[in-house]
C-alpha positions in Angstrom: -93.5 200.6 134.4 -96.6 201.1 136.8 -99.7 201.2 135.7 -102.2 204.4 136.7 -105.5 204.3 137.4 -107.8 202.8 134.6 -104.6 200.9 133.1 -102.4 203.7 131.4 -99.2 203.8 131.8 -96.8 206.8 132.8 -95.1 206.2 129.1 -98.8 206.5 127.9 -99.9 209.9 129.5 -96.3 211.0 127.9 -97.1 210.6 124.7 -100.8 211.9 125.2 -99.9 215.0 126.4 -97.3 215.2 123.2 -99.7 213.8 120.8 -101.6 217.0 122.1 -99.7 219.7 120.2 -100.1 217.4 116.6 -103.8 218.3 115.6 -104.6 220.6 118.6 -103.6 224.3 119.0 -100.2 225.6 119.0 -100.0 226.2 122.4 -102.3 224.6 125.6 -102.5 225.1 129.3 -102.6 222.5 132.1 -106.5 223.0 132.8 -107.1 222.4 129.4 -104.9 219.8 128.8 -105.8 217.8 131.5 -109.9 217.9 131.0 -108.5 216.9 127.1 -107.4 214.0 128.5 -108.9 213.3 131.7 -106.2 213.6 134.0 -105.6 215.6 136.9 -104.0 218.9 136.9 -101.2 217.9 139.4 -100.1 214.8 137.0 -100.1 217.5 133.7 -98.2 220.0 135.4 -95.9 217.0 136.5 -95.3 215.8 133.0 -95.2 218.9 131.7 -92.6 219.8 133.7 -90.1 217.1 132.7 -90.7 217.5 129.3 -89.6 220.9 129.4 -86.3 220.0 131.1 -85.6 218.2 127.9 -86.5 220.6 125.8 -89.7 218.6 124.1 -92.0 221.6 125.2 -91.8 225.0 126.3 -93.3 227.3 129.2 -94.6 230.6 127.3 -94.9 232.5 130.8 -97.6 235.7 129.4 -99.9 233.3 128.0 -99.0 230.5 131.3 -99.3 228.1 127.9 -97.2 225.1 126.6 -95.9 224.5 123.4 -93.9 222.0 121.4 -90.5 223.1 122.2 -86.9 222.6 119.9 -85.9 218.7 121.0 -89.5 218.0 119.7 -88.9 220.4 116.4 -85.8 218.5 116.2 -87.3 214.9 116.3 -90.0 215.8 113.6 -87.6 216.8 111.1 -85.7 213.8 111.3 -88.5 211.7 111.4 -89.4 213.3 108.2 -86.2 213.2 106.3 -85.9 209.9 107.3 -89.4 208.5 106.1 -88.9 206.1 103.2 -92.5 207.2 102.1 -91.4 210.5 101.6 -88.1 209.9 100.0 -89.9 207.4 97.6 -92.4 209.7 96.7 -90.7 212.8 96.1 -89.5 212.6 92.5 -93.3 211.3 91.8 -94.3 214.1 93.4 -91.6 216.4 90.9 -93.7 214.9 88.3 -96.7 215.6 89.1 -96.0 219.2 89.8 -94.3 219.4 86.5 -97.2 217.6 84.4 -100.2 219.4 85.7 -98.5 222.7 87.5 -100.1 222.1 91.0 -99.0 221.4 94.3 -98.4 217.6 94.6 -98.6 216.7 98.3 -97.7 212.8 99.6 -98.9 212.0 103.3 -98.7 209.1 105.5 -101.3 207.3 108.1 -100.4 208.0 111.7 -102.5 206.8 114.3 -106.0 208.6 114.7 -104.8 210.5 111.4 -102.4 211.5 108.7 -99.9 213.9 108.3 -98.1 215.7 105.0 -94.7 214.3 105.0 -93.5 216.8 101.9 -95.1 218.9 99.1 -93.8 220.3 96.0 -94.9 223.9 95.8 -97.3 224.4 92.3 -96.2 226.5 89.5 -98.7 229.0 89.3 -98.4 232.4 91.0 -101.4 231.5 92.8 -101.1 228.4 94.1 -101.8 226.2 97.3 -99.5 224.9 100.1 -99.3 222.6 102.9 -98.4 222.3 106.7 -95.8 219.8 106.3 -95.8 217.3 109.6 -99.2 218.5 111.0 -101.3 215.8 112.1 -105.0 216.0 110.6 -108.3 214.3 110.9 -109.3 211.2 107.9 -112.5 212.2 107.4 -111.9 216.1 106.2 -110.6 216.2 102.6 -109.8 213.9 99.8 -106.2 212.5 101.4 -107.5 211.6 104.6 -110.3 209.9 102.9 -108.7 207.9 100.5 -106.0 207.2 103.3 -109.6 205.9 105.3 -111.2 203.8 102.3 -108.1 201.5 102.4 -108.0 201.1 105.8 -108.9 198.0 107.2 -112.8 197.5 108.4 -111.8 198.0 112.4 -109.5 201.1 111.4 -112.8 202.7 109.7 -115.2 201.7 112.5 -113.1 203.2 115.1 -112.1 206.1 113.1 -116.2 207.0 112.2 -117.1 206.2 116.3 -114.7 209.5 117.1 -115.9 213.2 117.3 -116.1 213.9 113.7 -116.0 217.8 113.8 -116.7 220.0 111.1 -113.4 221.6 109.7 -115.3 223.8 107.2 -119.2 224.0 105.7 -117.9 221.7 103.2 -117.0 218.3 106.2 -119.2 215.4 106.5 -119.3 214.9 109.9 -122.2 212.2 109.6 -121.0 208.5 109.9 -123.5 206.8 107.5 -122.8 209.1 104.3 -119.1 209.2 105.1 -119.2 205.0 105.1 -120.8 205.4 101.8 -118.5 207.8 100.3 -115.4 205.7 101.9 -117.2 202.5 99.8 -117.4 204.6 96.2 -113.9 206.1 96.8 -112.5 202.3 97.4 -114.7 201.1 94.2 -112.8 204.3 92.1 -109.8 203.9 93.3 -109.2 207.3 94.4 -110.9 210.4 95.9 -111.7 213.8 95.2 -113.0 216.8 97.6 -114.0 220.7 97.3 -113.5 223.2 100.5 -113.5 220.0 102.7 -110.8 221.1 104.9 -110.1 224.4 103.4 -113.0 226.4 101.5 -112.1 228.0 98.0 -109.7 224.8 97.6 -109.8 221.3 95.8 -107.9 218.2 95.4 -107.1 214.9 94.2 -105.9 211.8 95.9 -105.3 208.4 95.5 -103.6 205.4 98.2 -100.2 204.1 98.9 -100.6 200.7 99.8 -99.0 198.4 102.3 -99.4 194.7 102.9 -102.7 193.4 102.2 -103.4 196.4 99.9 -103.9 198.6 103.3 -103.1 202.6 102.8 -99.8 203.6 104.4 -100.1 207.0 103.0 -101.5 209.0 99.9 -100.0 210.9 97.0 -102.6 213.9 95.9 -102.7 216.9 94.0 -104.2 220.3 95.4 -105.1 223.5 94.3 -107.8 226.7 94.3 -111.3 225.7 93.1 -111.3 228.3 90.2 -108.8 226.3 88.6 -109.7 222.8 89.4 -112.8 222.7 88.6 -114.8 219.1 87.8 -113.6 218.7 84.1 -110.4 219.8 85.4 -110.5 216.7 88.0 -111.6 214.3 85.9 -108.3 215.2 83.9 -106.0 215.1 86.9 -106.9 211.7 87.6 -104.9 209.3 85.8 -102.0 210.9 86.4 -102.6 210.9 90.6 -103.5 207.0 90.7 -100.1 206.4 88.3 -98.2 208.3 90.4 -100.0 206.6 93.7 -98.9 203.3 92.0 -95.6 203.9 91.0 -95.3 204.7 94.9 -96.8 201.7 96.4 -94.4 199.5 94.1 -91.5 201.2 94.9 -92.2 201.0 98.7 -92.9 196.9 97.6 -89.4 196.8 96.0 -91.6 196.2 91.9 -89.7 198.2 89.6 -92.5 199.8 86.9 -90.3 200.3 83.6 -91.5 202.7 80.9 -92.0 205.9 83.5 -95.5 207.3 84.9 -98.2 205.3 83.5 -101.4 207.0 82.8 -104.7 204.9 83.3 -107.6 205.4 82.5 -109.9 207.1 85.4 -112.2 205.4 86.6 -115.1 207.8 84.8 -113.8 207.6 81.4 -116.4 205.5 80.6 -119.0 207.8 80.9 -117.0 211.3 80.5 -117.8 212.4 84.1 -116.4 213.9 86.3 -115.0 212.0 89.2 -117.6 214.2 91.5 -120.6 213.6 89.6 -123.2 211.0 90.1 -126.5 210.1 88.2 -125.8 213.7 86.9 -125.6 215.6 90.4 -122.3 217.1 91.0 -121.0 216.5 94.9 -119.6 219.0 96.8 -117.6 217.5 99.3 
């Protein structure tokens, strides 16, 4: 295929414009979308266009706006059903739920961020839940860090030289601290985080690992702050990294007899919680 001006590819634009709609707004229009991406207008409209024709977006005429349409509704789900990630996870993620009555979430590394393949809803009548398949930033929240801690060195370089925007009060957005915090969460083992991405809430992560002990994904457990609080973390722990591991050697094909395990955390040591530091508790 012929290459455009500055090297990308027809293909390339394609999947920019799609890849749009996964951590953007619901809906966008072609001034917008091509400043996003640095395009002209005529080649937006263009793709736009064809995409529509195939049912991948759709033309709301009020708002003159685009938005993801049913072909593209319809590739997600099957991506989803199809992931083995999710379908190894799942009955980890049943016994998370059951042991410690909140949402257990796993999610997987997609380029420039992760997504939440599947969740299973908490048991208390107030309770958290998740946008499964919607593509977020790694350096909000406890999954998308963990997810970035056991990246490889180039994968946390480029991800630190983006835009880091504020998604609440609670985001670090500053490259230096969030280096530092990626270094203590790959020391613990896991992560933790509190009204990062979404005040009032917490949560509880730790990696999936791929080849070369590189995250694919995360498994994590969420919930509102008033019930997780930091003893309550500290707690959760052990049973988040089991469940992480039991993941990471199904996905390797290592059976792990004997069910969950349950190791210690990496605090136990000193009885702190996993937020606390020389006695200063972190909100993150």
């Amino acid at each position: 295929m012929p290459e455009a001006t500055g090297g990308t590819s027809s293909s390339e634009r394609v999947a920019d414009i799609l890849l749009l709609f996964s951590d953007g707004p619901r809906t966008i229009g072609v001034t917008r979308a091509a400043r996003e991406l640095g395009l002209s207008k005529a080649v937006v409209h263009r793709i736009l266009q064809s995409l529509t024709g195939r049912g991948l977006v759709a033309y709301d005429a009020a708002s003159r706006e685009y938005g993801l349409g049913p072909a593209a509704a319809s590739l997600g789900s099957r991506a989803l059903r199809d992931s083995d990630l999710r379908a190894v996870a799942l009955p980890h993620l049943v016994d998370l739920r059951d042991r410690l009555h909140e949402t257990a979430t796993v999610s997987a590394k997609v380029p420039g961020g992760r997504l939440f393949l599947d969740q299973v809803v908490g048991a208390h009548e107030i309770t958290m839940s998740v946008e499964v398949g919607r593509r977020l930033p790694l350096h909000a929240g406890a999954v998308g860090k963990c997810i970035l801690a056991f990246s490889t060195p180039d994968e946390i370089d480029l991800a630190l030289s983006r835009d880091l925007r504020a998604v609440t009060q609670a985001t670090v957005v500053d490259p230096d601290r969030l280096r530092a915090e990626l270094a203590r969460i790959r020391a613990d083992g896991h992560a933790a985080s509190v009204g990062e991405r979404e005040a009032g809430a917490a949560s509880v992560a730790a990696p999936v690992l791929g080849r070369a002990d590189v995250a694919v994904g995360a498994v994590s457990v969420c919930g509102p702050r008033f019930r997780l609080t930091d003893e309550r973390i500290a707690a959760v722990v052990p049973d988040v990294v089991a469940a992480a591991t039991l993941v990471t050697d199904a996905l390797a094909g290592r059976a792990t007899p004997g069910g969950p395990r349950r190791p210690a955390g990496p605090d136990s040591a000193t009885g702190r919680s996993p937020l606390d530091r020389d006695g200063q508790s972190l909100t993150f």
